[in-house]
N, C-alpha and C positions, 0 to 999 in steps of 0.2 A: 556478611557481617551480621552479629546480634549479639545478645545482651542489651544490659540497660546503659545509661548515663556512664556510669560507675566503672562499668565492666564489659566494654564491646569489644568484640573479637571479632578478626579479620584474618581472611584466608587467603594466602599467596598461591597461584599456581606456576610454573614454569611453562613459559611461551611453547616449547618444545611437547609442552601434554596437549597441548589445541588438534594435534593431529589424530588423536587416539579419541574415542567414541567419549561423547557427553557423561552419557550411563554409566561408564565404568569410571570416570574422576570420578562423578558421584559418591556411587561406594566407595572409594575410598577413599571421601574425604570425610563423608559421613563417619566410617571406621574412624579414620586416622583421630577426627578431632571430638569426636559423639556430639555432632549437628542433632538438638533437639527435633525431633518429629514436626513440629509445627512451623520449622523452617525446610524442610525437604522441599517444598515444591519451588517456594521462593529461587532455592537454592538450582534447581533444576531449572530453572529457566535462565538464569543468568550463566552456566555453564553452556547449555544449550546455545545464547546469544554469542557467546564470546567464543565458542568453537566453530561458532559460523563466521562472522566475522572474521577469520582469520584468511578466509579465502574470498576470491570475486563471485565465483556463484554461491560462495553462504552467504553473502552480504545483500544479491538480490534476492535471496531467498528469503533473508529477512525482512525484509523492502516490501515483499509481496504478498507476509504475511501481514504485515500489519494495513495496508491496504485493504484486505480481505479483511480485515476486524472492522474497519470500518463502512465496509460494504453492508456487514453484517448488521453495525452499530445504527446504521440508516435503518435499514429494513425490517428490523426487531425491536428495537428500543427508541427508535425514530430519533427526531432531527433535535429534539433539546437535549440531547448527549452528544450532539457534536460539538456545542463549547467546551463543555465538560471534560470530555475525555480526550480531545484532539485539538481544539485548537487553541485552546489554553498552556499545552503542552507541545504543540507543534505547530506554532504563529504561520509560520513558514509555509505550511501546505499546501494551499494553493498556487502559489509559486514555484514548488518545489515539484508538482502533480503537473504543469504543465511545462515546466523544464525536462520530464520525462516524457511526457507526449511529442517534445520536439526531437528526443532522441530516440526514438524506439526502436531502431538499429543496431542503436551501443547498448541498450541497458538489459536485452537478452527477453525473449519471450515471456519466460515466467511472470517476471518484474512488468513487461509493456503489457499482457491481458490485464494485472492488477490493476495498474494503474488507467485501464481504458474503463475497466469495470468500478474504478471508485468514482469515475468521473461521473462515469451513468448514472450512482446512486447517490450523488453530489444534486446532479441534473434532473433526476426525474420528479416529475411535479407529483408524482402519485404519492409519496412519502410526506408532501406537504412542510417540506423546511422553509426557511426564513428566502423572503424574496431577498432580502439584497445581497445574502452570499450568493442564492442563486443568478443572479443578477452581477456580482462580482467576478465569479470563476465565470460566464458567460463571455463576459468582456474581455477578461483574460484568458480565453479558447479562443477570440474573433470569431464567435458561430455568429454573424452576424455580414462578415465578410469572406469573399473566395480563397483568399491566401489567410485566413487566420491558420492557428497553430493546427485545430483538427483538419479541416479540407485536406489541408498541404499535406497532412501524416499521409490520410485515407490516399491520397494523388502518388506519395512514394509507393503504399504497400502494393495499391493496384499495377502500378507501371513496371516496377522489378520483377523480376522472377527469380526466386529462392534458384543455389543449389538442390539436387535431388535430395541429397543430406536433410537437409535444414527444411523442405520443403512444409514439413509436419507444425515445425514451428512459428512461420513466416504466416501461414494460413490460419494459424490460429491468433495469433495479431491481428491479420487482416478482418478475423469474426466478429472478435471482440470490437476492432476500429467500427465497423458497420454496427453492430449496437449499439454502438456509445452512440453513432450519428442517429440513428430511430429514434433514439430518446430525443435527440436534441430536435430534430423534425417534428417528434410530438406535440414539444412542448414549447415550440415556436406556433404549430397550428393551434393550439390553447388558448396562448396568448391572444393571437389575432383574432376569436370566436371568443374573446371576452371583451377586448375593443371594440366589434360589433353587436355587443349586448346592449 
């Protein structure tokens, strides 16, 4: 959509074009409708979004991306963008990040490193964000208890053994899960070497 008040325009696509590449609706809706230049990208993304969407692994695929923005959103532009840009917009997060830690079987490799990796960059003290989120997703991970949500993940990926198939995949879960726990090893002995300060 765009224009102003007066004059917005809005683009229908047919459910049936979700299967044909982003890039080519594009062109041709840009033809079809002469989508001014300063909305092309706009425009590319939200074709981009909603051709993935349409299937289970676009939909993790999208999942994964946007975890990865905020991986990035930590470790670049650090923790006072994450009211900002994530949790003003997506309350739900933490909630949401550890209901996928508990399913990391169903929601497919791609989607479980992301999410093992936003936890980490949620968790790492070295980034320096706000102690009570960190302190918040803490309590909601149980890294504090044997059966919280991480233990129990890391207890499934070690004890299973992938099909030969899926092996490629299963292990790299399993990397990402042992990451995400060094951070949180870290920065439990941090804590405790500042209680004895």
């Amino acid at each position: 959509a765009w224009g102003d008040s007066s004059s917005l325009t809005v683009l229908k696509v047919p459910a049936s074009s979700a299967e044909r590449p982003s890039e080519v609706l594009l062109q041709e809706l840009i033809a079809a409708h002469s989508v001014p230049i300063t909305y092309h990208g706009a425009l590319r993304l939200q074709l981009t979004l909603w051709c993935h969407a349409r299937t289970l692994e676009g939909r993790r695929e999208v999942v994964a991306i946007a975890l990865y923005a905020l991986c990035n959103t930590m470790r670049h532009l650090g923790p006072g963008y994450l009211n900002q840009l994530f949790l003003q917009k997506w309350p739900a997060l933490f909630t949401e990040l550890c209901d996928m830690l508990q399913s990391l079987p169903q929601i497919g490799s791609q989607a479980g490193v992301a999410a093992l990796r936003a936890a980490g960059a949620l968790l790492d003290s070295r980034y320096g964000h706000s102690r009570a989120e960190t302190t918040q997703l803490s309590q909601m991970l149980g890294l504090s208890v044997p059966h919280g949500i991480l233990a129990s993940a890391l207890r499934s990926l070690l004890t299973n053994s992938p099909p030969l198939e899926r092996a490629a995949e299963h292990y790299s879960v399993l990397i990402a899960a042992l990451e995400l726990f060094q951070v949180t090893a870290a920065t439990n002995h941090q804590k405790i070497g500042r209680a004895h300060v």
